[in-house]
C-alpha positions in Angstrom: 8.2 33.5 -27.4 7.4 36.3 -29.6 6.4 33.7 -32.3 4.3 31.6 -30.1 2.3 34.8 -28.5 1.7 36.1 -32.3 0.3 33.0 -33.6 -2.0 32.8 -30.5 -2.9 36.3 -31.2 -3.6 35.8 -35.0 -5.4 32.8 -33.9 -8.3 34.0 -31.6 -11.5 34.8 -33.0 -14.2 36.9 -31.2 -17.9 36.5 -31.1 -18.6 39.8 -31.7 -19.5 40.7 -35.4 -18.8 44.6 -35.0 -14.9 43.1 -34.3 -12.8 41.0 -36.7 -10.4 38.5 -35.6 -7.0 39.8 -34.1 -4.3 40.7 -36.7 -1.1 41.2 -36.2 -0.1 44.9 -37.4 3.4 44.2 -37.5 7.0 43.9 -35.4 10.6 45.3 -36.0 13.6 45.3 -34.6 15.5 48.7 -34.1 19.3 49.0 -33.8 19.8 52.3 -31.9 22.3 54.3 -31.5 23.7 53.3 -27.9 27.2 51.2 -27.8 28.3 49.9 -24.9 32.0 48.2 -24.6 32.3 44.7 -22.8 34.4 42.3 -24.1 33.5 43.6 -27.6 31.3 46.0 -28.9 27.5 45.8 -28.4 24.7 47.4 -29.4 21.1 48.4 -27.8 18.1 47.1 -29.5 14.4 47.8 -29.9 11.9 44.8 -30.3 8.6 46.5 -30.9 5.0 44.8 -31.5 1.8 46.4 -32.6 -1.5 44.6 -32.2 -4.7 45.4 -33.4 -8.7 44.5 -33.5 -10.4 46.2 -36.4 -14.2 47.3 -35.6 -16.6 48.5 -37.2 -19.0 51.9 -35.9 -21.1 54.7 -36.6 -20.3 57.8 -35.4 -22.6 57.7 -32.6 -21.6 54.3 -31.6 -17.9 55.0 -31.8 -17.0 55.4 -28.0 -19.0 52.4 -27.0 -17.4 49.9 -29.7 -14.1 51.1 -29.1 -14.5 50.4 -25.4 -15.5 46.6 -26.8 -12.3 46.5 -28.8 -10.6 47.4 -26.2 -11.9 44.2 -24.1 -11.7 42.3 -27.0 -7.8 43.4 -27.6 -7.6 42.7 -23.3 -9.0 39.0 -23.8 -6.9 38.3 -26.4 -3.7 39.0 -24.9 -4.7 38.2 -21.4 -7.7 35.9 -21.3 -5.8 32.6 -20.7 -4.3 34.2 -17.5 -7.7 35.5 -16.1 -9.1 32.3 -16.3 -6.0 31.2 -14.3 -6.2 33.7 -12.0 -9.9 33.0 -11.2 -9.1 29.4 -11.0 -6.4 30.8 -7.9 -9.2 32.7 -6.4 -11.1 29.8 -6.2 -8.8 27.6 -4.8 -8.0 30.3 -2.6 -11.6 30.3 -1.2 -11.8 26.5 -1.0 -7.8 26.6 0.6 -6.8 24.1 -1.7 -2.6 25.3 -1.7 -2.1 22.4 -4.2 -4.4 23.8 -7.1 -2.9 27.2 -6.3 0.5 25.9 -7.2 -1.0 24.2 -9.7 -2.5 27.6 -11.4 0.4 29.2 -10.6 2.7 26.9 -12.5 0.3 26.6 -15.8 1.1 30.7 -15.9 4.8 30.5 -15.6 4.8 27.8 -18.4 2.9 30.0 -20.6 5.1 33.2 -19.6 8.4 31.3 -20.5 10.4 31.4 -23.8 
């Protein structure tokens, strides 16, 4: 899942021109030092992802494109479930139970491993 969620990510492009397409800053895995004994000897692990949009601003435009990047950064991560969820609210308003389930299922799909 990780895989498929960074190649989306890396994948996206924005039409903004102040913000470049979505990198990937990096991932790692993190043995700690918590053991716990089952039936052998296990270990606790971190899985840690960084994402990032690069911008560009002046200084007196700084707060206002970061706010952007921050929607950019949003849309990029979430935007295929908003449009789902939109897609439910309109179904929901037209009580159509059958395209609810229908958005409903199309976001556990993409949610799954």
């Amino acid at each position: 899942m990780i895989r498929e969620v960074f190649s989306k990510f890396m994948s996206e492009r924005t039409n903004d021109a102040d913000i470049d397409q979505f990198p990937l800053l990096g991932h790692e895995i993190v043995k700690t030092s918590e053991e716990h004994f089952r039936y052998q000897r296990v270990w606790k692990y971190v899985l840690t992802a960084t994402f990032g949009v690069n911008f560009w601003a002046t200084e007196s435009s700084l707060q206002e494109q970061e706010l952007r990047a921050k929607r950019a950064l949003i849309h990029g991560l979430y935007g295929e479930f908003l449009q789902e969820i939109s897609r439910i609210e309109l179904a929901a308003e037209g009580g159509s139970k059958k395209e609810i389930m229908e958005a409903c299922e199309r976001i556990k799909k993409k949610i799954q491993v």
